[in-house]
C-alpha positions as CSV (number, residue, x, y, z in Angstrom):
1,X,23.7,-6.7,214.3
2,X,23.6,-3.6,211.7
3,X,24.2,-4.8,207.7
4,X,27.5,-3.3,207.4
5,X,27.3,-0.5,204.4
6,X,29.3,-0.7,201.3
7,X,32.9,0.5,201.5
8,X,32.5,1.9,198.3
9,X,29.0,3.3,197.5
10,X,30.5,4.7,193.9
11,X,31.6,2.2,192.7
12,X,28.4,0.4,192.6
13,X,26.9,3.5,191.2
14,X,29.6,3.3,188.2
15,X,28.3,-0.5,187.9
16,X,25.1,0.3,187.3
17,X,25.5,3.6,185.5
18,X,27.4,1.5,182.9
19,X,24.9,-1.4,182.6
20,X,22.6,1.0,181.9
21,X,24.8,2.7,179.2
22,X,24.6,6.0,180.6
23,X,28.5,6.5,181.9
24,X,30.3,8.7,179.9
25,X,34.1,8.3,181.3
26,X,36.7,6.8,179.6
27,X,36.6,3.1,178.3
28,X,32.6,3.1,178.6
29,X,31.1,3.1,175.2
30,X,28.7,5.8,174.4
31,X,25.0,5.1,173.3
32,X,25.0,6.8,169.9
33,X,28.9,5.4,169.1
34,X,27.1,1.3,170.1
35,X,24.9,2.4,167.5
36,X,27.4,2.8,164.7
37,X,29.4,0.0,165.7
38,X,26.2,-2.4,166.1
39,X,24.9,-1.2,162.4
40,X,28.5,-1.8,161.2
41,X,28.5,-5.5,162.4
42,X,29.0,-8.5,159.7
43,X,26.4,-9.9,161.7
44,X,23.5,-6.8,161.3
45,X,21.3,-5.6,158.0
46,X,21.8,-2.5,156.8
47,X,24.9,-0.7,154.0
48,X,28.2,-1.6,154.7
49,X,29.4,1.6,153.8
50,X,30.6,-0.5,150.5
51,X,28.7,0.6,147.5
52,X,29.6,-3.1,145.9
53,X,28.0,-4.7,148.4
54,X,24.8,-5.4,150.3
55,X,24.6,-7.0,154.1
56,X,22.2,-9.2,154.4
57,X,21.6,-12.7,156.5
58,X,24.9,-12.5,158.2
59,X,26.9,-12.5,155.3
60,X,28.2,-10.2,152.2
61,X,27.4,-10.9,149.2
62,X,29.3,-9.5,145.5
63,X,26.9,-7.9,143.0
64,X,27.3,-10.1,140.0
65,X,28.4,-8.6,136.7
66,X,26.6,-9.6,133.5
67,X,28.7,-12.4,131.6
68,X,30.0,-11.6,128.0
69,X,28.6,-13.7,125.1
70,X,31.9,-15.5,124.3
71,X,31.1,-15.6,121.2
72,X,30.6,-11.4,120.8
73,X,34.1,-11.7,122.4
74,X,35.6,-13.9,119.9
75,X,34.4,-11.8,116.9
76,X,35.3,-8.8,118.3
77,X,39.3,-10.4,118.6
78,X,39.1,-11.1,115.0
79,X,37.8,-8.0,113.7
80,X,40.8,-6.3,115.9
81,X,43.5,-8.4,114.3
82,X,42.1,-8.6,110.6
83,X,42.0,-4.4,111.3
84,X,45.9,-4.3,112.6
85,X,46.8,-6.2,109.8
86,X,44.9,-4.3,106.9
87,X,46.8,-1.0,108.6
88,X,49.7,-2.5,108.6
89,X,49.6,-4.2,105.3
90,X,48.4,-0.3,104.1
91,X,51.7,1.4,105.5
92,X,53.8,-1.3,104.1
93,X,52.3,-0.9,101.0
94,X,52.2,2.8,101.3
95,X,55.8,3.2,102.4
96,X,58.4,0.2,101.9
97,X,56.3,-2.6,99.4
98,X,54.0,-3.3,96.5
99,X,53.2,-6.0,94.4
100,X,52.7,-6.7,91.1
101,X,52.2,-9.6,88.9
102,X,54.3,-10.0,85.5
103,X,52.1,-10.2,82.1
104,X,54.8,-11.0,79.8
105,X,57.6,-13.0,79.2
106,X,60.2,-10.2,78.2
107,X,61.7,-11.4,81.7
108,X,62.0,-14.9,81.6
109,X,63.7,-16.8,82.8
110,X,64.1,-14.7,85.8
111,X,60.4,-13.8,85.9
112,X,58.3,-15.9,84.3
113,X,54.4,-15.0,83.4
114,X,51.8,-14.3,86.5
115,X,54.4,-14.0,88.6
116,X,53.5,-12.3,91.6
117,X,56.7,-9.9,92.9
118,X,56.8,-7.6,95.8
119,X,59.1,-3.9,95.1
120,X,61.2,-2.4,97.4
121,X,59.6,1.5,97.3
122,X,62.8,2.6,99.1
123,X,64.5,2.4,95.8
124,X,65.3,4.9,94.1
125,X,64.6,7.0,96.9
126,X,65.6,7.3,99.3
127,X,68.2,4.5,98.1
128,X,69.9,4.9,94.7
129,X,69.9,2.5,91.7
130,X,72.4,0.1,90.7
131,X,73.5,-1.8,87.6
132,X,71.3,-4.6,87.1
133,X,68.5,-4.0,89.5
134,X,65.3,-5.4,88.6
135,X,63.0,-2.3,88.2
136,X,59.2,-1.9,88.0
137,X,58.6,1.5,86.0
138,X,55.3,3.8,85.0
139,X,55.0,3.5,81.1
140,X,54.6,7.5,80.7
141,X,56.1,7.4,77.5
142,X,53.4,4.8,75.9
143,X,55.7,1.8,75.3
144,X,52.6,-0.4,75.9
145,X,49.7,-0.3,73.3
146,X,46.7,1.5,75.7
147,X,44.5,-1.2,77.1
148,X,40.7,-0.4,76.9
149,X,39.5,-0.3,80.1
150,X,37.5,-3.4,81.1
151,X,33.6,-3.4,82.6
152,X,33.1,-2.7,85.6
153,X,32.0,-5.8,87.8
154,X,30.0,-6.7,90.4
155,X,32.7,-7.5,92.6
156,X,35.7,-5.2,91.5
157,X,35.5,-3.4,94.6
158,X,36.9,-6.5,96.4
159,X,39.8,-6.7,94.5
160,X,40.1,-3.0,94.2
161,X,40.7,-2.6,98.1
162,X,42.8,-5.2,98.5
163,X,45.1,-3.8,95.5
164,X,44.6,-0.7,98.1
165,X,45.9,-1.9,101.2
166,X,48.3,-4.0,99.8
167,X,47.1,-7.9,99.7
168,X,46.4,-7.9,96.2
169,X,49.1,-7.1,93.0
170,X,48.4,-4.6,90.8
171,X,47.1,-5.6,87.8
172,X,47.5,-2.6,86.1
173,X,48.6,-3.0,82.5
174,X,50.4,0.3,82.4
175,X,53.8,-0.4,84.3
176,X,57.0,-2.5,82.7
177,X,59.3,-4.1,84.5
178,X,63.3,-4.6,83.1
179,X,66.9,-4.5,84.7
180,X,68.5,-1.7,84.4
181,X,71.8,-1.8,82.6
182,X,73.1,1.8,82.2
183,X,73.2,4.4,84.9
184,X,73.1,8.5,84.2
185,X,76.8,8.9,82.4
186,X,77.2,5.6,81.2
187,X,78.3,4.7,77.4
188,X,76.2,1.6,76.4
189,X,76.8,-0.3,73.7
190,X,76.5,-3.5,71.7
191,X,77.8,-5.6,70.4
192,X,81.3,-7.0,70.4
193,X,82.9,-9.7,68.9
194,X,80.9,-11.7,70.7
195,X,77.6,-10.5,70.7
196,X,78.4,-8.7,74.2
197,X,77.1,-5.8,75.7
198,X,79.7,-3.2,77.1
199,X,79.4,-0.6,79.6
200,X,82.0,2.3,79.4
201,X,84.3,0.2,77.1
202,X,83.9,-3.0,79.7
203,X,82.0,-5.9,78.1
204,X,79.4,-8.1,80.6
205,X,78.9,-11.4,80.6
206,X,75.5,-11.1,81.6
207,X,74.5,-14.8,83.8
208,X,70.9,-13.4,84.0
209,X,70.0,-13.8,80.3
210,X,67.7,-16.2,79.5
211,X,70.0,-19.3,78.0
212,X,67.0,-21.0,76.0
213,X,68.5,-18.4,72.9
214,X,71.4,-16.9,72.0
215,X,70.6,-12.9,71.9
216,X,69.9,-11.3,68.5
217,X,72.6,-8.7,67.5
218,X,70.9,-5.4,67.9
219,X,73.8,-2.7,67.2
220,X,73.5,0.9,69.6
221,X,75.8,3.2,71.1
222,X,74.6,5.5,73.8
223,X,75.3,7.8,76.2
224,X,72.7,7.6,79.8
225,X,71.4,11.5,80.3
226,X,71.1,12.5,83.9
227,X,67.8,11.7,85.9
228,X,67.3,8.7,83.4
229,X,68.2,5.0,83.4
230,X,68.3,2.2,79.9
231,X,66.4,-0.9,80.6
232,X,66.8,-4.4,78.5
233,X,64.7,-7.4,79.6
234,X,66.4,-10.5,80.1
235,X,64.8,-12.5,77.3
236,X,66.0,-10.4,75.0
237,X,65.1,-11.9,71.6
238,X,61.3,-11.0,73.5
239,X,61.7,-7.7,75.3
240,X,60.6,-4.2,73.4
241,X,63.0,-2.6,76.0
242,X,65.3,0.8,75.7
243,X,66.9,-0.6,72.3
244,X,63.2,-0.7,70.6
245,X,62.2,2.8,72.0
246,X,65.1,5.0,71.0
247,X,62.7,7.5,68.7
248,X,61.0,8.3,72.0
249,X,63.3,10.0,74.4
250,X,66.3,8.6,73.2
251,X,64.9,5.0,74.9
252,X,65.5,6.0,77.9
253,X,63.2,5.6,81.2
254,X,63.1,8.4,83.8
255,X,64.1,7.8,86.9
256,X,61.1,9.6,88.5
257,X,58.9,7.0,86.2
258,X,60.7,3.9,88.2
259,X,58.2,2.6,91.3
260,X,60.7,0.2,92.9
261,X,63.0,-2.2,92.8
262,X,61.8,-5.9,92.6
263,X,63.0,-7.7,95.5
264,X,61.6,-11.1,96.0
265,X,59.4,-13.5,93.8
266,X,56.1,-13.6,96.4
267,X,53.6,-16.0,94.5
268,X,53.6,-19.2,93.1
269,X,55.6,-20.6,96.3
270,X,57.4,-22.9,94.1
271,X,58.9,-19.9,92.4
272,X,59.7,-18.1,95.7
273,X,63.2,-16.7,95.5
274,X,64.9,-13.5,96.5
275,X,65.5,-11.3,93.5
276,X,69.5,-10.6,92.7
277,X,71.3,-7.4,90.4
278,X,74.6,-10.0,89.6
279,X,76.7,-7.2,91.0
280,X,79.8,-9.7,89.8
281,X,78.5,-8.7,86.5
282,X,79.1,-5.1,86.6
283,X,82.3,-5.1,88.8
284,X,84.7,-4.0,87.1
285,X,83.0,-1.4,85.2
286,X,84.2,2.0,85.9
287,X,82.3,4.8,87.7
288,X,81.1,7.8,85.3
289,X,80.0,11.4,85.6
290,X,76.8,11.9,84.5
291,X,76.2,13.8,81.4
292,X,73.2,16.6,80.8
């Protein structure tokens, strides 16, 4: 009996047209696109199309970074924050403080020698003065005998930028610091009955003075120009202060000469305290216009 032929001769044709990979219709993989799949295989050599990466033995593999030296890392975090803070320590010292240490004791006892006090450079300007601020002031009218200058040392540069930025007082020699007692237009003058010093015909009882000695009578009567400002220390049997200077410029300090106001005693810490003008002690004194 005749084989019997294959109902569908085209179908095997299709059969072996795809083993071979030669069939073209749809849903039978082209030679070329089995190529780019194969190469693209986890399991296959060759580039991953991933520049970070290499295929190789069945598996992908990171390419390592070199490690930081933590110690590079460590020095380079401390030489970022010792930088932040010289900046900053430069614009507060540029712009809002300053320090300064105290040479004498025409203060005491509010300031006592080598105290270290920090200024507020926002006074006078672009805040005003007050009575009985404590004031840190240029000596442009040569209060102070001239100091000669000292050697130059090996290390003076070290102190020298840190006086820059900020982190060191100033040691110049040149500046005075005293509370300010009379204001452009007032009439100061001393003394009363009892010894007292009045401001526009109101007497103070002054808390601040030192109370180790009873102050000296030291007779004046003056009236406060505009643009200037009279100073006393708070010792005042030991301060050469407006009442020792009236032959030059009436005793009076300028008010462009004044650096800041002292704010807070910084250094020793045992002496740490925030610096106050004893408003209560110039209450009642009357406002006045100032005179030209």
């Amino acid at each position: 009996m005749p084989d019997k032929a294959p109902e569908n001769p085209e179908r095997y044709d299709d059969d072996a047209r795809v083993s071979d990979g030669t069939a073209s219709s749809a849903g039978v993989v082209e030679p070329r696109q089995a190529d780019d799949a194969a190469s693209s295989a986890p399991g296959n050599s060759g580039d991953s199309g991933d520049p970070g990466a290499r295929v190789s033995n069945g598996g992908a593999h990171a390419v390592e970074r070199p490690r930081r030296n933590p110690v590079l890392v460590w020095v380079k975090e401390i030489v970022t924050v010792v930088a932040i803070a010289l900046v900053l320590s430069f614009l507060l010292k540029t712009f809002l403080f300053r320090a300064f240490y105290i040479p004498s004791e025409s203060m005491e006892s509010t300031l006592d020698v080598n105290d270290r006090i920090f200024i507020n450079l926002l006074v006078p300007e672009p805040f005003a003065l007050q009575h009985g601020d404590v004031v840190v002031f240029k000596d442009s009218q040569n209060w102070l005998t001239p100091v000669a200058k000292k050697p130059a040392g090996p290390l003076d540069w070290v102190g020298d930028a840190l006086e820059f930025v900020g982190l060191a007082a100033d040691d110049n020699e040149q500046h005075l610091v005293k509370r300010v007692i009379g204001l452009p237009g007032d009439r100061v003058s001393c003394c009363d009955a009892q010894g007292r010093v009045s401001i526009n015909g109101v007497p103070l009882d002054e808390t601040y003075i030192n109370p180790a000695e009873v102050p000296q009578p030291n007779p004046f009567d003056i009236v406060v120009p505009e643009g200037k400002v009279w100073v006393m220390g708070d010792n005042r049997n030991h301060s050469a202060d407006s009442r020792a200077h009236q032959e030059t410029n009436g005793g009076f300090v300028n008010i462009e000469d004044v650096e800041g106001k002292a704010t807070v005693i910084a250094w020793p810490v045992n002496r740490w305290t925030i610096l106050d003008n004893y408003q209560d002690v110039f209450r009642d004194v009357p406002e006045s216009t100032p005179a030209k």
